[in-house]
C-alpha positions in Angstrom: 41.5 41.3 -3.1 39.1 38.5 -2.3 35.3 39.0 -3.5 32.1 38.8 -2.2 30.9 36.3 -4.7 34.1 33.9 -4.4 33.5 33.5 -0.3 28.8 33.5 -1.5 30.0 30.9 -4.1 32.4 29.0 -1.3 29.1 29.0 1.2 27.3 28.0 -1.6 28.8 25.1 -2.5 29.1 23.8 1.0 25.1 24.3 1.1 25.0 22.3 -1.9 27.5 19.5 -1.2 25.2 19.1 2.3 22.2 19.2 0.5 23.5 16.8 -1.9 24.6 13.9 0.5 21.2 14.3 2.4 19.6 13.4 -0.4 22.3 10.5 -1.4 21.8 9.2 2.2 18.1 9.6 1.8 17.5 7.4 -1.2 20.0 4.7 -0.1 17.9 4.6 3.3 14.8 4.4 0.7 16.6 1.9 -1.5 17.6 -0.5 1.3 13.8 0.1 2.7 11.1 -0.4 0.1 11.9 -3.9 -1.6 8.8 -3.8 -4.2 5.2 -2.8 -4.7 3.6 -5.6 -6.0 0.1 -5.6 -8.3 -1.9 -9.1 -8.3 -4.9 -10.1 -10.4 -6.4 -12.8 -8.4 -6.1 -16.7 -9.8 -9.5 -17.7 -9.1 -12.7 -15.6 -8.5 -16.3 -17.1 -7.7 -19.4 -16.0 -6.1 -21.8 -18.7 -4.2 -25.7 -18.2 -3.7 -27.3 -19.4 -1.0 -30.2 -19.1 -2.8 -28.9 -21.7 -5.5 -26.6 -24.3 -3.5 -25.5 -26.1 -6.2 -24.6 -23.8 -8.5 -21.9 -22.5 -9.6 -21.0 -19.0 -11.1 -16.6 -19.0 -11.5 -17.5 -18.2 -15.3 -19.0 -15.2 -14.7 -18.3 -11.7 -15.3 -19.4 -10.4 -12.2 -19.5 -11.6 -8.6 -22.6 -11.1 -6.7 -22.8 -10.8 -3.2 -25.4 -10.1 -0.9 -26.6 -9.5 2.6 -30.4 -10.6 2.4 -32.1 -13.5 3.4 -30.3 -15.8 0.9 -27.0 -14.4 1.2 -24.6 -14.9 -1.5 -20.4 -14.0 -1.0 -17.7 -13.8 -3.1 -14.7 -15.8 -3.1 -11.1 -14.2 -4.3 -7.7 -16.4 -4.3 -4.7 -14.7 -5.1 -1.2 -15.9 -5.5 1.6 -14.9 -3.7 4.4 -17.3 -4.3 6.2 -14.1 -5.9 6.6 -12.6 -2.9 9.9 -13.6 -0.7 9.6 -15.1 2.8 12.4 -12.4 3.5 10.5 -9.4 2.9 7.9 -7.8 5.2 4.3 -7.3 4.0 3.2 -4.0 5.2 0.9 -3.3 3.7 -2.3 -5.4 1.3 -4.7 -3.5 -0.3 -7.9 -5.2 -2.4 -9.3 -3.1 -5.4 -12.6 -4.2 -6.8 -15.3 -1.8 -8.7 -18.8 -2.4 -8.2 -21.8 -1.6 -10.9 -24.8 -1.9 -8.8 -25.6 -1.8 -5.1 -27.4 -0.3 -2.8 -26.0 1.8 0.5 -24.1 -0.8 2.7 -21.3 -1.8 4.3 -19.3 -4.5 2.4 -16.4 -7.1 5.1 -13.8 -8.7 4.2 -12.4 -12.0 5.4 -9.6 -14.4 5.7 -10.3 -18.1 4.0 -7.6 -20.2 6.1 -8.3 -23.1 3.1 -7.3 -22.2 -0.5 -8.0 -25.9 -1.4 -11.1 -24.4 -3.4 -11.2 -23.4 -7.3 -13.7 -21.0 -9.5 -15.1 -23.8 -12.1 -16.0 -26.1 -8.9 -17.2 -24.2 -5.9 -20.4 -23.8 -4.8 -22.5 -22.7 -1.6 -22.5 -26.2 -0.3 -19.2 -26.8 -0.8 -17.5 -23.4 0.2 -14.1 -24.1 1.9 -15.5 -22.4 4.9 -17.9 -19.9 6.3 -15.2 -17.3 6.4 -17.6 -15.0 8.3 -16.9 -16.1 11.9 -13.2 -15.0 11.6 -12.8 -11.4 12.5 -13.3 -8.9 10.0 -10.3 -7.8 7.9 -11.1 -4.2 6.7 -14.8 -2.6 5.7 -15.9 -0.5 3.1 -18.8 1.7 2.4 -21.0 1.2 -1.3 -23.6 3.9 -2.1 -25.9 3.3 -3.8 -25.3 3.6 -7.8 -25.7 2.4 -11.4 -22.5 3.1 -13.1 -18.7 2.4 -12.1 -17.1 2.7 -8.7 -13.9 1.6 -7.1 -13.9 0.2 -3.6 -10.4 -0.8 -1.6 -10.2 -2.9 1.3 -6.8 -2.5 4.1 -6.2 -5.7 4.5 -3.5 -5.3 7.4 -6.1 -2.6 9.2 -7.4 -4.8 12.1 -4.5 -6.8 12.4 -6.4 -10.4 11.8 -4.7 -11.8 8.9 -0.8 -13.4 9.4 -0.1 -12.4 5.7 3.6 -14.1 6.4 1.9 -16.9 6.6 0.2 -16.9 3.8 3.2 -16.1 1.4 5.3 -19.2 2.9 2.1 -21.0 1.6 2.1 -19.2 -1.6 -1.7 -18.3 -1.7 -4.3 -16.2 0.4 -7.9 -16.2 -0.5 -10.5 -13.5 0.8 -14.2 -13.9 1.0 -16.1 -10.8 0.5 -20.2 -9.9 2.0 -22.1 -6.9 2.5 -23.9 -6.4 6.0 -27.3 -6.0 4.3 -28.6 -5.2 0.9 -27.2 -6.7 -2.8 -23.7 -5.5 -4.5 -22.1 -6.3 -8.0 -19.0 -6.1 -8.5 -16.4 -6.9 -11.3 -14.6 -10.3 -11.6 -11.5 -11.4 -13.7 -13.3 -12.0 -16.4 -15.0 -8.7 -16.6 -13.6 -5.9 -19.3 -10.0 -4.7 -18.7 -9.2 -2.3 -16.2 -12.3 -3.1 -13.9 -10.9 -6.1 -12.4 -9.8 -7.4 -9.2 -6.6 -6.5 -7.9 -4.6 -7.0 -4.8 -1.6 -4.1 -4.3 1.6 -5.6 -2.1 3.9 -3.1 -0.4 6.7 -5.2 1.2 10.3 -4.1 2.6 13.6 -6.0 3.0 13.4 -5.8 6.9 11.2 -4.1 9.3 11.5 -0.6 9.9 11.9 0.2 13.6 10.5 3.5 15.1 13.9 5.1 15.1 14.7 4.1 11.4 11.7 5.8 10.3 12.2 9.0 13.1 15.8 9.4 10.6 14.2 8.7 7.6 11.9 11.5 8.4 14.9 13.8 9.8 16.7 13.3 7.3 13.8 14.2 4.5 12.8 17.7 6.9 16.8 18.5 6.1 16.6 18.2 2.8 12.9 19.6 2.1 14.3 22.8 4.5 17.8 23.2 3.4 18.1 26.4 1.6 21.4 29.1 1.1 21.3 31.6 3.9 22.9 34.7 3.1 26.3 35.5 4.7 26.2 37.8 7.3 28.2 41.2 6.9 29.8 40.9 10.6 30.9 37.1 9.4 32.0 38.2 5.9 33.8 41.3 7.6 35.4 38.6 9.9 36.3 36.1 6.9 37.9 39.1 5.0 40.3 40.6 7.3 41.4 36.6 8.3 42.0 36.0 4.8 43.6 39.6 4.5 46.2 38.8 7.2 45.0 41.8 9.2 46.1 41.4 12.9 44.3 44.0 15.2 46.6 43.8 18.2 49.3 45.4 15.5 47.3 48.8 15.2 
């Protein structure tokens, strides 16, 4: 006599096996998709003071910046020769903390010249103004003594090639508030409150419909669950596997 719990375990295990290659198929999609996430400290950091032209400031511990009359930016080069010309970027994010600021809005920019360095750069001799190219990504600072983080989308408005940056192994980013003064940490500052660029990159680009089945197939697997047998279809599995034949009653 066959038993309920050989044909449950039977389902069963075909629930499982289905759940089980989902989930294979899943993380092979994943695999092939996501190439790396990369972390960056930046090469060279610098503020400049328009206040003090001729100064420079790549040995400090903080980077200054400011909106006022005067204004003073910082300058940020990171390198990305790491980074294959195969892979996609998609997506750049900047981490910085700031000590001290008052309420503002703080831009980012792309620096099309990386020719510049921190022990040698000054106001006057900035690579370039940075602040007439369109704005990469802003942030809001509130005012605050004490530690903050602050991130940046660098791939938000769409104004920075970042392939083209990684066939030329470096991008540098030039950072001012609208208005008022901000401090933020540099490279040299303690450990943990420095600069940082985060990479996301993939080993080709993922088309609307690859991610529509990536997403499918993840809805499967998240919903897939054992559904009890019915008693009409267990009734019908048992007299099949009985040998009953009704037309012989």
């Amino acid at each position: 006599m066959v038993s309920w719990g050989i044909l449950m375990a039977g389902a069963a295990s075909k629930k499982v096996f289905v759940m089980v290659l989902l989930c294979i198929m899943v993380a092979a999609i994943a695999n092939n998709v996501i190439a790396a996430v990369i972390a960056l400290a930046p090469t060279d950091d610098a503020y400049v003071d328009g206040l003090a032209p001729y100064n420079n400031y790549g040995r400090s511990n903080y980077l200054y910046t400011s909106g006022a009359v005067g204004p003073a930016h910082a300058y940020l080069k990171f390198y990305l020769g790491d980074i294959s010309t195969e892979d996609i970027i998609t997506d750049v994010t900047l981490n910085l903390f700031y000590f001290y600021g008052y309420s503002t809005w703080v831009d980012v920019y792309h620096v099309s010249n990386d020719s510049w360095d921190e022990l040698s750069i000054t106001w006057n001799n900035r690579p370039d103004n940075g602040i007439d190219s369109p704005v990469l990504d802003s942030a809001h600072v509130h005012y605050l003594w004490g530690w903050e983080s602050v991130s940046w989308n660098l791939l938000k408005n769409g104004a920075w090639d970042a392939q083209a940056d990684v066939v030329d192994s470096y991008v540098s980013l030039l950072i001012s508030p609208r208005y008022n003064d901000v401090f933020l940490g540099s490279k040299e500052f303690f450990e943990g409150y420095n600069p940082s660029l985060t990479v996301i990159t993939t080993h080709v680009p993922i088309t609307p419909s690859g991610w529509l089945l990536l997403s499918g197939l993840v809805a499967l697997v998240s919903r897939a669950k054992f559904r009890e047998v019915s008693k009409l279809k267990f009734r019908r599995d048992l007299i099949k596997l009985m040998g009953y034949d009704r037309s012989k009653r």
